[in-house]
Steps between C-alpha positions, in 0.01 A plus 500: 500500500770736559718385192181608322479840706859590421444415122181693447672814718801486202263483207306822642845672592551396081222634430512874685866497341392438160236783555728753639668484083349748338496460084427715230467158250137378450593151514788361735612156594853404650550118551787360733738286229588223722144423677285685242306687787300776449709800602290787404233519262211751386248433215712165401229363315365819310532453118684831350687546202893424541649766208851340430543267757362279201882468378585270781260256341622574112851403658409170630293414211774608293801334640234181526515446098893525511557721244809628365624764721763625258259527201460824369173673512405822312237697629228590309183760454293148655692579868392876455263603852183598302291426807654769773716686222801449767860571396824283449837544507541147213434667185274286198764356281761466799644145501557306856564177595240313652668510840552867519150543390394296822704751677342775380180346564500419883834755582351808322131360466561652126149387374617451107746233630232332702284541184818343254508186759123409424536594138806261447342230696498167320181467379444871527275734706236259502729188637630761732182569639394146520865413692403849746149343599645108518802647771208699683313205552809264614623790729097483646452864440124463470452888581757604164399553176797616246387590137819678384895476608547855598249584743354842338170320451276562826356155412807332650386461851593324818517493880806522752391137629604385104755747449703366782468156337622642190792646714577177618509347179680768327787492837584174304624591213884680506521710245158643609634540827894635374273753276265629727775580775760721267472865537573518154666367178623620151312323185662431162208675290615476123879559607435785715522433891226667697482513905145420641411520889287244654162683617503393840690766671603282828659257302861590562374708772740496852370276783288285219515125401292435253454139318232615241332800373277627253289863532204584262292826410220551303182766611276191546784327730651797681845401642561145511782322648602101588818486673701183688669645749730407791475665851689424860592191375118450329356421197217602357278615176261804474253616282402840478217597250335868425727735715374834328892647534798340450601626813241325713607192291864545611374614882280160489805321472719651753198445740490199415881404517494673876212267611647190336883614716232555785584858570288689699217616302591868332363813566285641205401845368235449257413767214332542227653551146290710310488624142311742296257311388476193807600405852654221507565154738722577843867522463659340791819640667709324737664614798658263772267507848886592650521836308123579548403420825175738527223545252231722481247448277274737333188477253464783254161513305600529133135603310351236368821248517561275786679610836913528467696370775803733631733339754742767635775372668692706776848369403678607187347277191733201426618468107317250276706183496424449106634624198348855370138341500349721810738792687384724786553870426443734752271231720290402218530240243577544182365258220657424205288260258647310231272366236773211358394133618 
């Protein structure tokens, strides 16, 4: 009876720990790697679109078939974004091999490399497709549906609850994994070498192991992000989907990295980022409970638009901890969005 006691008294002391995270993502679910426990989780189950985190899939399904890796592959008008008009750095006509188009695709989520990998497919779009839906089914994604390989369709939808299986899966293969944790590589693109950056900004990032990555972006998706990451000695996977900013995306993660090391939880200012035309979802900004031991609280009325929360604290503002994404300037934050993936 008291074994029992002691065990329900540690899954409620989970549970008000897990609610003290704040998170600016929609969707959330972190799984403990070794026992597959339910870290943290919020909306696991709700079906949203996923943007580019699609290209983790087109990889596996890819390096499934066993293609030639050092084929060359021209890019054509086909591979051209006609859906979101978005921009690339691989121009048509440019000639890649195979494997550096793979990098491009999951590294620099370029969307007409993603687009070349279905297109050269054996069999061709349509086998590709068929391959996509036959891997979603063995991986027992039964939330996921994935029309096209870049993720700019909305219609390619999923939950965190599959995502993290597709994590898992994905974890498995090593060039996904070698890919998806460099900061960045130079490409051979018809004889001319061109530097991309991965889009995940931590990768590479002081004070972060991380196993796998892959972020994605599109205005149906908001800010996406699956990362395996490694913690006090821990190892785990996240999924964040539908962070309106990529710096509550990136904030989301540190939280999440601080709970996982089992720091105290952080002190957090939250504030609205508004535009012209919209307000938009809570930015969150971290401050260790050391540096900010007293709070006050305030709730302004705002017209028509919900209540803003403004924590003050009484000693000096510590700096972010994270690279350029949110800075305090003159005791208020300052938010920079950044509309790339």
């Amino acid at each position: 009876m008291i074994k029992k006691l002691l065990v329900t008294l540690l899954m409620s002391m989970s549970a008000a720990a897990a609610m003290a995270v704040p998170f600016g993502s929609q969707s959330v679910l972190v799984i403990e790697d070794a026992t597959g426990k339910v870290l943290l989780e919020k909306n696991p189950n709700q079906v949203v679109s996923i943007a580019s985190l699609t290209k983790l899939m087109t990889a596996m399904v890819v390096l499934d078939a066993k293609q030639n890796m050092n084929e060359l592959i021209a890019i054509d008008e086909r591979d051209v974004d006609i859906v979101k008009h978005s921009t690339s750095r691989v121009p048509v006509g440019g000639v890649i091999s195979r494997q550096d188009v793979l990098t491009l695709a999951l590294m620099s989520s370029d969307n007409r490399a993603a687009a070349a990998l279905g297109r050269t497919y054996p069999g061709g779009v349509v086998a590709f497709k068929s391959a996509v839906r036959a891997k979603v089914a063995a991986l027992g994604m039964t939330q996921t549906v994935i029309e096209e390989p870049t993720g700019l369709s909305p219609n390619n939808k999923s939950t965190a609850s599959d995502l993290v299986k597709m994590a898992r899966a994905a974890s498995a293969y090593s060039e996904i994994t070698r890919i998806t944790t460099e900061s960045s590589d130079t490409i051979n693109i018809s004889g001319r070498e061109v530097e991309y950056r991965n889009t995940n900004r931590l990768v590479g990032a002081k004070g972060w192991e991380i196993g796998l990555s892959k972020t994605g972006y599109t205005e149906e998706a908001g800010r996406c992000l699956i990362m395996k990451i490694k913690s006090a000695g821990k190892n785990a996977t996240l999924v964040l989907l539908n962070a309106k900013a990529s710096s509550a995306r990136i904030v989301d993660a540190l939280s999440i990295r601080r709970f996982i090391a089992g720091d105290e939880a952080p002190a957090t200012v939250i504030a609205r980022a508004r535009t012209r035309q919209r307000v938009t979802q809570p930015v969150i900004v971290l401050a260790s409970a050391a540096r900010a031991p007293v709070l006050k609280t305030s709730l302004r009325s705002h017209g028509r638009h919900q209540p803003r929360v403004v924590a003050v604290a009484k000693t000096p503002p510590a700096k972010a901890r994270f690279t350029s994404r949110v800075k305090l300037k003159q005791n208020k934050p300052v938010i920079h969005v950044h509309r790339r993936a």
